[in-house]
C-alpha positions as CSV (number, residue, x, y, z in Angstrom):
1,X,-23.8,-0.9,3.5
2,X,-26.8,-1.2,0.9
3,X,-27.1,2.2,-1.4
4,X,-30.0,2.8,0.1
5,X,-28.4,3.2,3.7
6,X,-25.7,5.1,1.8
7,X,-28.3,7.8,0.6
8,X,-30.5,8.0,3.7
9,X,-27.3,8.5,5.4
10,X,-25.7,10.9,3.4
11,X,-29.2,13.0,3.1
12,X,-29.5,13.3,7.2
13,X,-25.9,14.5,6.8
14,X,-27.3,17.3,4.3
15,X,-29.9,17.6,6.4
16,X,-28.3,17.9,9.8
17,X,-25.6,20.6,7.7
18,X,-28.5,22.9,6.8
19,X,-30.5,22.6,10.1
20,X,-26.9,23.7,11.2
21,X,-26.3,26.8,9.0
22,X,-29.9,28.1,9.5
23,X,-29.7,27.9,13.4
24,X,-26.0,29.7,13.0
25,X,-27.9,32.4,11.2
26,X,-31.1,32.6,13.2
27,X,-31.3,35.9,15.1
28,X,-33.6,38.4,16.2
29,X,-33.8,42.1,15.8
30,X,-31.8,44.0,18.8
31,X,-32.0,47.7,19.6
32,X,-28.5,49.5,19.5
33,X,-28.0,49.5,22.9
34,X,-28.4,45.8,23.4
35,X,-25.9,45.7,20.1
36,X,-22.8,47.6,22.1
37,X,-23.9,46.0,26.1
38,X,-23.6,42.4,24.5
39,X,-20.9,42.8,21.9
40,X,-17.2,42.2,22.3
41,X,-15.4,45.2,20.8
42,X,-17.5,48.8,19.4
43,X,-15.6,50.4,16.7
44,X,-16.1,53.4,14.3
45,X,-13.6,52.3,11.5
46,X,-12.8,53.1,7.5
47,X,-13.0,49.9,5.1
48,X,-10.1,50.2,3.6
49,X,-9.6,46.2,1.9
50,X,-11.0,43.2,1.4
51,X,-9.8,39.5,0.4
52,X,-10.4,35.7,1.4
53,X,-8.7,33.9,3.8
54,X,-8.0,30.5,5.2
55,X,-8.2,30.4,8.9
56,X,-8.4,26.7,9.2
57,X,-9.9,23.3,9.1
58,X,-13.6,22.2,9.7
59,X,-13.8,18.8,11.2
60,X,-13.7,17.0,7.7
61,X,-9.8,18.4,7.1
62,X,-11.4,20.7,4.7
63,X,-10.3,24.7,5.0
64,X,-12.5,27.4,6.5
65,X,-12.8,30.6,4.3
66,X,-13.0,33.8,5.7
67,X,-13.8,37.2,4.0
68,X,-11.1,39.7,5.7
69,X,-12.0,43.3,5.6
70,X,-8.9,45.8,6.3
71,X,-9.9,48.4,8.4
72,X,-8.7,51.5,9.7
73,X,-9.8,52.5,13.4
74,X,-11.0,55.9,14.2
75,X,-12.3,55.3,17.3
76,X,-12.9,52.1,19.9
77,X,-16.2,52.7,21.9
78,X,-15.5,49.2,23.8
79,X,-12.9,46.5,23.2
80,X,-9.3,45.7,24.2
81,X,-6.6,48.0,24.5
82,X,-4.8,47.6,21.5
83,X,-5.9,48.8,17.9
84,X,-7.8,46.9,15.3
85,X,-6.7,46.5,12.1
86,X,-9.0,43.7,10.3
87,X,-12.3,41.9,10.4
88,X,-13.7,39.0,9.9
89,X,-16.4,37.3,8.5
90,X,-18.5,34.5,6.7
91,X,-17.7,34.3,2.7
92,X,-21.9,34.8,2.1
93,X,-25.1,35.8,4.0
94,X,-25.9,32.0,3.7
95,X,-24.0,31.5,6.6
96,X,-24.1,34.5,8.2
97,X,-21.7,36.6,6.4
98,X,-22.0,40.8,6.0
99,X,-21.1,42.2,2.9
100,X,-19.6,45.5,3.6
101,X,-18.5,48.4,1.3
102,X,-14.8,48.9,1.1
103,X,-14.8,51.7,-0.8
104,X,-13.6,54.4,1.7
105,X,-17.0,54.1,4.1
106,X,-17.1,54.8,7.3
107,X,-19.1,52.5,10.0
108,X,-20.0,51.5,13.5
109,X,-19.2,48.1,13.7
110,X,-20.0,45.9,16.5
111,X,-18.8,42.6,17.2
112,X,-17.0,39.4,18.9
113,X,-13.8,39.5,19.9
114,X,-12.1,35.8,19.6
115,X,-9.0,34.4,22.0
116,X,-6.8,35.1,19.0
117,X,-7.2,38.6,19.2
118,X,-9.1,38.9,16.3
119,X,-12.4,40.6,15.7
120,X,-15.2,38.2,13.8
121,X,-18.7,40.2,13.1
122,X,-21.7,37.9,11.7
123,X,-25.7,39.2,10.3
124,X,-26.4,39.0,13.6
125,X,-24.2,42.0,14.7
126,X,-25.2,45.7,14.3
127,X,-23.1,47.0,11.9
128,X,-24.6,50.3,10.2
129,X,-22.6,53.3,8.2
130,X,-21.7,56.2,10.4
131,X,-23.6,58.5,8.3
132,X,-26.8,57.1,8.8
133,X,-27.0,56.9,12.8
134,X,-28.3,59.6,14.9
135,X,-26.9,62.2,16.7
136,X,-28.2,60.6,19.9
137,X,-26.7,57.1,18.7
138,X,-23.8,58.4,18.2
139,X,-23.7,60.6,21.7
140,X,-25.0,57.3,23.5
141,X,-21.9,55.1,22.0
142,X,-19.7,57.2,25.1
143,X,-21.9,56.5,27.7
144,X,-25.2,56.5,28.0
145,X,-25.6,52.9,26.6
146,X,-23.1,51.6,29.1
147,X,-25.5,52.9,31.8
148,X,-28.2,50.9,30.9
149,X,-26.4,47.7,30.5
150,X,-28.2,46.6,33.8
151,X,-31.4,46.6,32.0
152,X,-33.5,44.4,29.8
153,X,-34.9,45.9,26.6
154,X,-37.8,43.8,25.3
155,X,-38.9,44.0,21.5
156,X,-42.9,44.1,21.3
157,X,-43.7,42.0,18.4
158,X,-47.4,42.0,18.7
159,X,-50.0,43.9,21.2
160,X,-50.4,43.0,23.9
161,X,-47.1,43.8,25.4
162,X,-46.1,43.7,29.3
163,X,-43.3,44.4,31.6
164,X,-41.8,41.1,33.4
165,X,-39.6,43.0,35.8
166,X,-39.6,47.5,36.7
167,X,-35.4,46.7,35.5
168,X,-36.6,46.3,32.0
169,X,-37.5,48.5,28.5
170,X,-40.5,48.0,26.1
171,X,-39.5,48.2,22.4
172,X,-42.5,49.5,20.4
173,X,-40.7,50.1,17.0
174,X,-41.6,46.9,15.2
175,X,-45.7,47.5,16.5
176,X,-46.1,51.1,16.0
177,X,-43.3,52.0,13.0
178,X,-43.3,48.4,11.0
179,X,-39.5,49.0,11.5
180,X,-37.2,48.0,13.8
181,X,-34.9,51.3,12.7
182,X,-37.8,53.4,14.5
183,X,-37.6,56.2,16.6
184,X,-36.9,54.5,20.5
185,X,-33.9,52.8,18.3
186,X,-32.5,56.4,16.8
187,X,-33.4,58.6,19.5
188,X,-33.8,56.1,22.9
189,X,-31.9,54.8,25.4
190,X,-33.1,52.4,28.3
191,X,-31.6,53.4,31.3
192,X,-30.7,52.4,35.0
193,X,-32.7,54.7,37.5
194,X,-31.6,55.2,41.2
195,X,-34.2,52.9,42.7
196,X,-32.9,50.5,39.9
197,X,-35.4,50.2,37.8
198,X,-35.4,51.0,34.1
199,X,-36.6,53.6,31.4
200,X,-36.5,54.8,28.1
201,X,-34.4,58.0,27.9
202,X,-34.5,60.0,25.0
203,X,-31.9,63.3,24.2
204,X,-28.5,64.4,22.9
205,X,-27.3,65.2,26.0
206,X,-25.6,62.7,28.8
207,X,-28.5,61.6,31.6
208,X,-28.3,62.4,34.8
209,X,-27.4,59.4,37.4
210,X,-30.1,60.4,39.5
211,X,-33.3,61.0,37.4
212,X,-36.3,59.1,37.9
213,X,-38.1,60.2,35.4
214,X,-37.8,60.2,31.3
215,X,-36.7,63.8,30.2
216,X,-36.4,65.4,27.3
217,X,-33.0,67.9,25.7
C-alpha cells in the first residue's frame, strides 16, 4: 500500500473515530421527569471519592478508562434492590464524561444501570446537586413522575408549537425562559389523566388520580 493510501486511510479512521465520539455525545435537553421515566437507577447520593479505572479493552487491545466516583446512597428513587456504592463515567466531557464534585456534595443522580451491576451516568444524564432542585422536584422524585411515565413531554424549540397526540406535554422553557432550567422544569409535572390523556401539573403536593384538569397547591 502506496503512503498515500496509508494516509487517506488512516485520516477516514480519524475521521470515522470523531464522527463516533460526537454522535456518543450528541443529546438533547430533557425535562426531569423524562430524566427519572427513562433512566435506569434515580439516586440521591454523597460523593465521597474519586479515581481512574480500567474496565477493559476497546477493540484495538487497548484499555478503557473510567473515572470512578465513590458514593454514598441516601436514598434510591428507582433502581435495583441492592445499594449503590460507585459510579461510573467517561475520563472527559469529550466523550461524554461528568465531572462531579467530591467534596462532601450531595446530588440527584440519574443514570444507566449496566448487566454488571454497575451504575454508568454520561452528559446526557440529569445529574444536578440536591440543593439546587425544587421542592416540587424533589416531592415528584416519589411519585408523581412515575405517573406520567405514560406520557410524551415535547420540548418547544421554536413557535409554532403543536400537540401530536392529547397523551402528550408541551415544554415551553427553552421559548419563553431562554432556559431549559425554567419554571414547567422546577415546578411541573406532565401527568396521566383518567381519560388518558396528558397535562402539565404543577404543586407540592401528590395529584390526584382522577383530576382532569391542571390544579394548583
Amino acid at each position: 500500500m502506496t503512503w498515500t493510501a496509508n494516509f487517506v486511510t488512516l485520516a477516514i479512521l480519524f475521521l470515522w473515530r470523531v464522527e463516533e465520539i460526537a454522535e456518543a455525545c450528541s443529546c438533547s435537553p430533557a425535562h426531569p421527569q423524562q430524566a427519572f421515566c427513562s433512566s435506569d437507577v434515580v439516586i440521591r447520593a454523597k460523593l465521597v471519592g474519586e479515581g481512574e479505572v480500567d474496565v477493559g479493552n476497546d477493540i484495538y487491545g487497548n484499555p478503557i478508562k473510567r473515572v470512578k466516583y465513590d458514593i454514598k446512597q441516601i436514598k434510591m428513587f428507582k433502581g435495583p434492590n441492592q445499594d449503590i456504592d460507585a459510579i461510573y463515567t467517561a475520563p472527559s466531557s469529550a466523550v461524554c464524561g461528568v465531572n462531579l464534585e467530591t467534596n462532601g456534595k450531595e446530588y440527584l443522580i440519574t443514570g444507566k444501570l449496566e448487566s454488571d451491576g454497575t451504575m454508568h451516568v454520561t452528559l446526557c444524564d440529569f445529574i444536578e446537586q440536591w440543593e439546587e432542585l425544587s421542592a416540587t422536584q424533589k416531592k415528584s422524585l416519589t411519585q408523581r413522575y412515575e405517573m406520567g411515565c405514560d406520557c410524551k413531554i415535547t420540548r418547544c424549540t421554536s413557535i409554532p408549537c403543536v400537540l401530536s397526540s392529547p397523551a402528550e406535554c408541551l415544554w415551553l422553557d427553552w421559548v419563553i425562559e431562554k432556559t431549559v432550567n425554567g419554571k414547567q422544569a422546577k415546578h411541573f409535572a406532565c401527568i396521566k389523566r383518567s381519560d388518558d390523556s396528558c397535562a402539565w401539573y404543577r404543586g407540592s403536593a401528590p395529584p390526584k388520580r382522577e383530576f382532569m384538569d391542571i390544579e394548583d397547591p
